[in-house]
N, C-alpha and C positions, 0 to 999 in steps of 0.2 A: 271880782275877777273870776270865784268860781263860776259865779252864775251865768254868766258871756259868754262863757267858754263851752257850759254844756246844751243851750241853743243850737248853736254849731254844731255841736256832734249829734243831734237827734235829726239837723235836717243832714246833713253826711247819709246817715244811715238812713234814712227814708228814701233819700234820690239812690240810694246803693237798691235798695229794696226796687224802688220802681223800676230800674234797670234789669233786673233779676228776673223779675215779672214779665216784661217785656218782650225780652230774650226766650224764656219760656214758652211754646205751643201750648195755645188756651185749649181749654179741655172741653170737649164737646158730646153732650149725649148723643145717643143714637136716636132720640124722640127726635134731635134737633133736625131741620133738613139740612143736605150737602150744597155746600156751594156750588155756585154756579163755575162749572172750569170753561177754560178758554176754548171756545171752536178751532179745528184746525182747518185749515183753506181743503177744502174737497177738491179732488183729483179733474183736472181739465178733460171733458166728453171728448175722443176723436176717434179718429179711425181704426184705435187698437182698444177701445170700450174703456177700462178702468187703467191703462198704460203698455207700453210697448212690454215681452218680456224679455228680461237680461240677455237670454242666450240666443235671441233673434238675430241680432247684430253678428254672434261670430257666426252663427251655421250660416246665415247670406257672405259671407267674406269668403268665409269654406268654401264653398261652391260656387262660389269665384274663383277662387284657386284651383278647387277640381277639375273646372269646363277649363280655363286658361292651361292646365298641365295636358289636359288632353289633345286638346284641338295641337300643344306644341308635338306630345307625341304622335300623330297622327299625319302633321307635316314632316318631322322626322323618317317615317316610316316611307311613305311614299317619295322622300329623297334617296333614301337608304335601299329601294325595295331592288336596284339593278344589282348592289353588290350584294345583298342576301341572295339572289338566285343565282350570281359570281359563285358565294360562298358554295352553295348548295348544288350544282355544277364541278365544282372541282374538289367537294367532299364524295361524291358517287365517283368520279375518276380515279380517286387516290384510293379506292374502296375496290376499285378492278386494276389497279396496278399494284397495290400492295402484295399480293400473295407470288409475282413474281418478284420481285424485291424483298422476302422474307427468304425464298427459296437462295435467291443470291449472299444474303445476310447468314445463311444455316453455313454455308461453303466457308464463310471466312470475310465475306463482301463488304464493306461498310455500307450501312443503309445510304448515306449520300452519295455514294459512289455507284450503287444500285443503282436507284433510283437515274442519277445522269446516263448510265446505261440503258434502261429502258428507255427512257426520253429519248435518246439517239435512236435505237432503233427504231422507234414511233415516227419518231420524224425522218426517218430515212423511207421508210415504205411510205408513208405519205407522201413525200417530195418525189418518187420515185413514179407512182400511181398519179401524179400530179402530172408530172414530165411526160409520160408516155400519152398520156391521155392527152394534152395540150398541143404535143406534136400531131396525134392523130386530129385533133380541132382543127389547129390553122390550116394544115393539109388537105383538110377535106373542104373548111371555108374558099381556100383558094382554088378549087378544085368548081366546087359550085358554082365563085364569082367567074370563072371563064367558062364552063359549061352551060350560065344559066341561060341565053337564049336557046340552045340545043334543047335543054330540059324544057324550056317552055313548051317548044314547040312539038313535042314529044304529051306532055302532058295535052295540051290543047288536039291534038291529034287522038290518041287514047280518050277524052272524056266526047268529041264526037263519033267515035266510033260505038262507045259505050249508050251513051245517052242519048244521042240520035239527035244532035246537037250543029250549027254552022258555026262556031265561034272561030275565029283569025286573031293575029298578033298584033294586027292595027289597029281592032276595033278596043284590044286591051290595053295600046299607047295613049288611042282616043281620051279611054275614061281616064289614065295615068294623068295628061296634059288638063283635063278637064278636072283634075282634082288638086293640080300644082299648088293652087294658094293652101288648100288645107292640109300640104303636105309643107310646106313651107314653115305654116304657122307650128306646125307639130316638130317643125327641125328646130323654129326657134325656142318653143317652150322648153324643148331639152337640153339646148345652150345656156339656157337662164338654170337649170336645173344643174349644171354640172356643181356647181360648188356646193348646193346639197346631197349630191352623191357623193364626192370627195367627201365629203363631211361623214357622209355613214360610213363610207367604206374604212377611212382610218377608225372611227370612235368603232368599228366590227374588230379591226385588228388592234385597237386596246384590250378592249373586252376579252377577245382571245389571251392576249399576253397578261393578262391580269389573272383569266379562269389558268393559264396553267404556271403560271409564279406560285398558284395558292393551291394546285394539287400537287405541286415539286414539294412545296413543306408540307402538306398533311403526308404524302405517301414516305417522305427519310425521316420525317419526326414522327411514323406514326404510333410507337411505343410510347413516346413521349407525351403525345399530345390526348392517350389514354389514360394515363398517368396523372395528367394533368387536371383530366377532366374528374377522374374516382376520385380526386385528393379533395374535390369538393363535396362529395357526397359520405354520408357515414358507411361504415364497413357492411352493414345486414344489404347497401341496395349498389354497393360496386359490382360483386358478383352479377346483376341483373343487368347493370351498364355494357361488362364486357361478351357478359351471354348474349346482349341485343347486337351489340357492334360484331359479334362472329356471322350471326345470321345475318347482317348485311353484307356482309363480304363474301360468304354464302352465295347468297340471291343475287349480288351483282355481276359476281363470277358469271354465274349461271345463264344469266340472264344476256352478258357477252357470248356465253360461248353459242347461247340458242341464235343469234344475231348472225351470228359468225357462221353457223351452219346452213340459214336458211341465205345470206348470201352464198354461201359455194352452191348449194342447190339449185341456186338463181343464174349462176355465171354459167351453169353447164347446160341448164336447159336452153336458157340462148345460144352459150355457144354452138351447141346442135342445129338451131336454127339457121342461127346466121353462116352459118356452114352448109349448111342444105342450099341456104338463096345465093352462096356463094359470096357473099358481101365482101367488101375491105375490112381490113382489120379486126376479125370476124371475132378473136380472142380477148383484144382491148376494149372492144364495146360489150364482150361479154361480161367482163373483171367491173369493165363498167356501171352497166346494168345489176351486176349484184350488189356491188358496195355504196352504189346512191341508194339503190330503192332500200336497204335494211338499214343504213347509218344515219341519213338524210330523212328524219321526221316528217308529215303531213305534205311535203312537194316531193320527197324525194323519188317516188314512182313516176311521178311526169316529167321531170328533169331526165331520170333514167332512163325512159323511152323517148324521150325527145331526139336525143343524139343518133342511136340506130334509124329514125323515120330519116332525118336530115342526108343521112350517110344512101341508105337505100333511095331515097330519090338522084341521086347522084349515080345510080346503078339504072335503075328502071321504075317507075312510079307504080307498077303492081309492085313491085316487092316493097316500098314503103305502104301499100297496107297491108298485105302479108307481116311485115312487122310490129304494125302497128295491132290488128287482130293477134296475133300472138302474144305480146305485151299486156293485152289486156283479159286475154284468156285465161294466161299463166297467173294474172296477180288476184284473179277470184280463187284459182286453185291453193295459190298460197294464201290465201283471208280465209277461207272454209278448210282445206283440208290441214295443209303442211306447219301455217304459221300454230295453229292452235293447239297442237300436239305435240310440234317441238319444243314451245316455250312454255307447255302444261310442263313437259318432262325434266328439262331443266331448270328450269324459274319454281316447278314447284305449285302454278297458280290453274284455279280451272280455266279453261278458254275465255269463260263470259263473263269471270272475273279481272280478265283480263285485258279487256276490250273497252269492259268499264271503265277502268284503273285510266288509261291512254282517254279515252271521252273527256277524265275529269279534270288528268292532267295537260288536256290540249284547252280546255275551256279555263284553268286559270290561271296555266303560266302559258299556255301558246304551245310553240314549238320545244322548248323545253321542255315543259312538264310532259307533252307526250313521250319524249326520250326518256326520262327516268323516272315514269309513270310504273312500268312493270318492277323495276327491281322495287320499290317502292312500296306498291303492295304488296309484292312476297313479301319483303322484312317484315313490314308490319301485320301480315298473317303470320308470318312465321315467328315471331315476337307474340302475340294474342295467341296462338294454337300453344305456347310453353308453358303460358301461366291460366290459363283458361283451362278449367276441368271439366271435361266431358265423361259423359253418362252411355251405358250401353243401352240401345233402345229394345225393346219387347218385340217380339214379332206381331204384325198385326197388319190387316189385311187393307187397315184402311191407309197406310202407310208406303203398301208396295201391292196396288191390287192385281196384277201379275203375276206374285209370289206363285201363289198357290195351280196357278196354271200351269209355270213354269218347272214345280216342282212334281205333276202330274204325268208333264211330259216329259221329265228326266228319268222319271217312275219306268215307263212306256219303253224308254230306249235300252232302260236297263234290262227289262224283262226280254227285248227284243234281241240284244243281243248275248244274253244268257241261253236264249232258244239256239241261235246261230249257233253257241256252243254244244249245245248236246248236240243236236243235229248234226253239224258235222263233225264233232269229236267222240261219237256213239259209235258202237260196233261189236261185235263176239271176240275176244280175245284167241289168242291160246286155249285158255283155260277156261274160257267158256263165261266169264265175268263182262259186267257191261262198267264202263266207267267214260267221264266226262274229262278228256283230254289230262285223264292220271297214269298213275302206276299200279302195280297189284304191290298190296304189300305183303308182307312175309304171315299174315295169317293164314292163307290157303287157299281153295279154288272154292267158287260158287260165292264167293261174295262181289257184291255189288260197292262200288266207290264214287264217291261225290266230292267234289271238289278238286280234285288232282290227288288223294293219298287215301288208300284201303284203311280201314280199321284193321285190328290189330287183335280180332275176337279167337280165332281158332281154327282147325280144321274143318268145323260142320257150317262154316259163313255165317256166324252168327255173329261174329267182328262189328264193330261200330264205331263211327266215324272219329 
């Protein structure tokens, strides 16, 4: 039994042994070579050489996202762009109404309460200047449409007298009758045209009631909406917010009142006129003539003389060019001399800065940007002139070559009229002293005096000056 038994245990342990071994990493010299390891599949050749890399995929999504957010804000922008000039329209309104609305505020006023008071009176002088003018229109329309074969034949009469001319009233029926169909086609294109007018004229009187809904709350809120705007900025650059928003208010002031003065300018020099040629309503078409051509941007000088030529043809057809040459005399006088000095002085801006300012703002918002083109640039000079440091410059000839001639000749005048003064301020006293338009002073006689007052040396004139 033993002997059985311990067979058994020797192969036990032999098969435990070969397992052991097995399980074991055989040990290998470094004489020995390395196995062969397994090839890995090599990288497919294309169009990105050895593979695309990782972050290709998001920067092309990116910039998909980029173009896609742009092109939306870009269409946004050019939907939005009528009521940002809305905005921008009735923040320069509420910017020249405000300082009368502050004054009513100081008294006790409620700024909304203000505020509907200027509005009222705004619209009262407008509705008033509207009326008087609209009755002088129809009146003189009506005036025309029964006078107008008179007038013709008046004009047709005066242009052969002038021009040495045969023309008649028939020969001008002729062409009339001879041009019916294209006169026709032209009444119907403007029949088909009316509900595009209606269309502008309301979406004109939106645009108004929108531009002044939104200068009513900037100018009664406009503490508020000051306020509202520092509360987003940190405290070092409020101070500079409310510095810039004074010089706008400033400037725009300014900029009204210079408007305001070269129309009265304007109403009196016609009125003179149209008083000399004796016209109708010689004072309404003056008030006229001043408040289109200054308020009325890029047309409003030819709307403004339009009406006096219409009115004066109704008088005599010399005096509508008489009007007409005076209209256009007057408005170079005002471009070169009057406009550029009044609104230098007021506004603050040189002329040819100023001229500028209106070019830039007629070329990218139209007829707006020319209207609040000047206060425009004042701010923003006068905003840049606050924090911009200037340097005193050196005299120098390359600078002001002038200078030196001018100070030559100021040399000149002085001496000249220093001569004038002794000359005729010279003479023997009393006392026998000569002096240039002086006194003797209490040193004595025989002395000589320069400048208006004796030395003060002694009795023997030895005094100095």
């Amino acid at each position: 039994m033993t002997s059985s038994a311990e067979p058994q245990n020797s192969d036990r342990s032999a098969q435990a042994a070969d397992e052991a071994a097995g399980s074991q990493p055989e040990h290998r010299n470094d004489s020995d070579p390395a196995p062969a390891r397994e090839a890995a599949p090599a990288p497919a050749e294309g169009l990105w050489g050895a593979g695309m890399p990782r972050w290709l995929p998001r920067a092309m999504v990116l910039a998909l996202v980029m173009v896609g957010l742009f092109q939306l804000a870009d269409w946004a922008f050019h939907q939005l762009i009528d009521l940002f000039v809305m905005l921008l329209v009735s923040f320069f309104l509420s910017l020249a109404l405000e300082p009368a609305v502050d004054r009513m505020a100081a008294r006790g006023v409620r700024r909304g309460v203000g505020t509907f008071l200027v509005f009222v009176a705004v619209a009262v002088a407008v509705a008033g200047f509207l009326t008087a003018l609209g009755t002088l229109l129809v009146d003189q329309v009506a005036k025309i449409a029964g006078d107008l074969p008179h007038l013709l034949d008046n004009l047709i009469n005066w242009i052969n007298r002038t021009f040495h001319q045969d023309l008649s009233l028939d020969e001008l029926q002729k062409k009339l009758l001879k041009d019916s169909g294209a006169i026709e086609n032209y009444a119907q294109q403007a029949a088909d045209n009316v509900w595009g007018v209606s269309s502008t004229l309301i979406g004109g009187l939106f645009q108004a009631f929108t531009v002044g809904l939104f200068t009513f709350y900037f100018t009664a809120d406009g503490p508020r909406v000051r306020r509202t705007v520092c509360s987003l900025l940190p405290p070092a650059k409020q101070g500079e917010v409310l510095r810039a928003w004074e010089i706008a208010l400033a400037k725009t002031g300014g900029y009204l009142y210079s408007r305001a003065l070269l129309a009265v300018a304007s109403a009196l020099a016609h009125w003179v006129m149209f008083a000399l040629l004796d016209l109708p309503y010689a004072a309404a078409l003056a008030v006229w003539v001043g408040v289109m051509s200054q308020f009325v941007p890029t047309i409003g000088t030819y709307l403004a003389g339009a009406l006096p030529v219409l009115v004066a043809l109704t008088v005599e057809p010399v005096d509508a060019l008489w009007v007409l040459a005076f209209v256009v005399v007057y408005q170079q006088i005002e471009n070169y001399l009057l406009h550029p000095r009044i609104t230098a002085k007021t506004v603050d801006v040189h002329p040819a800065v100023a001229f500028g300012s209106v070019i830039a703002g007629a070329a990218l918002l139209g007829a707006v940007g020319a209207l609040i083109a000047i206060p425009a640039a004042a701010t923003l000079q006068g905003f840049v002139g606050t924090y911009v440091r200037r340097y005193e410059v050196a005299t120098d000839p390359r600078i002001d070559r002038g200078a030196q001639r001018r100070a030559r000749r100021e040399l000149r005048r002085k001496a000249a009229r220093r001569l004038r003064r002794m000359v005729g301020g010279t003479g023997p006293d009393e006392s026998g002293t000569t002096g240039r338009g002086g006194e003797q002073g209490p040193g004595g006689s025989g002395t000589s005096g320069r400048g208006g007052e004796q030395g003060r040396g002694g009795d023997d004139g030895g005094g100095k000056e």
